[in-house]
C-alpha positions, 0 to 999 in steps of 0.5 A: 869458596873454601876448599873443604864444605861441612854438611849434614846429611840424613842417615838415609842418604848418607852412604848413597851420597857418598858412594857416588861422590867416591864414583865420580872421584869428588872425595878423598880419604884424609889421613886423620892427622891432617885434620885440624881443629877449630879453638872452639873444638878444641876447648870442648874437648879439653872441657870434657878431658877436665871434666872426665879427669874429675869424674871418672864415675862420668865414663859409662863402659861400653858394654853397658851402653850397647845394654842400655840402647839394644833394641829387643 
């Protein structure tokens, strides 16, 4: 069995999950350079930099997003 699991969890279960994992001590924070990623994210990574680098007008500001989505 791997050392490290990838689950999706529902938003609504999400922090209550992890507040009892962290009580019975189950996870521990990982410093963000240890982290690898697989070739397969790292090409899409590398296709979005292309893709902003050749597009800047593919960039939205972040203001203009937290417009778009506020609720009423």
């Amino acid at each position: 069995m791997p050392d490290t699991l990838h689950l999706r969890i529902k938003k609504q279960y999400a922090a209550a999950l992890i507040e009892d994992l962290i009580k019975v001590d189950a996870v521990e924070s990982v410093e963000e350079d240890a982290i690898e990623l697989t070739p397969a994210q790292k090409a899409a990574l590398d296709k979005e930099l292309d893709a902003i680098k050749n597009n800047p007008g593919y960039l939205l500001k972040w203001d203009d997003i937290k417009h778009r989505y506020k609720k009423p």
